[in-house]
C-alpha positions, -999 to 999 in steps of 0.1 A, spaced: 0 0 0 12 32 -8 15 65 5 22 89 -22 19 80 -64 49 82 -83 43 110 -100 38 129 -64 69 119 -56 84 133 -88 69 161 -85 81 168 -46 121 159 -54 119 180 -85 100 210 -60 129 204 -35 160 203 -61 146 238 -72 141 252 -43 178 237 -30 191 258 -66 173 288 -54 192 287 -20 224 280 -30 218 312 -56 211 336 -30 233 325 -5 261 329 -29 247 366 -32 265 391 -8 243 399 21 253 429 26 246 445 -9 205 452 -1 
């Protein structure tokens, strides 16, 4: 039995590899320059 479909799944990692791209991208940004 099953918790999530495949495709949920999928669709979470892909949600959480973007989101892990958009924090490396703005912690790479200096945080002082507002």
């Amino acid at each position: 039995m099953r918790l999530f479909p495949p495709f949920l799944i999928k669709y979470i990692l892909r949600n959480l590899e973007k989101t892990e791209l958009l924090h490396r991208l703005v912690s790479n940004f200096p945080k002082h320059h507002n």
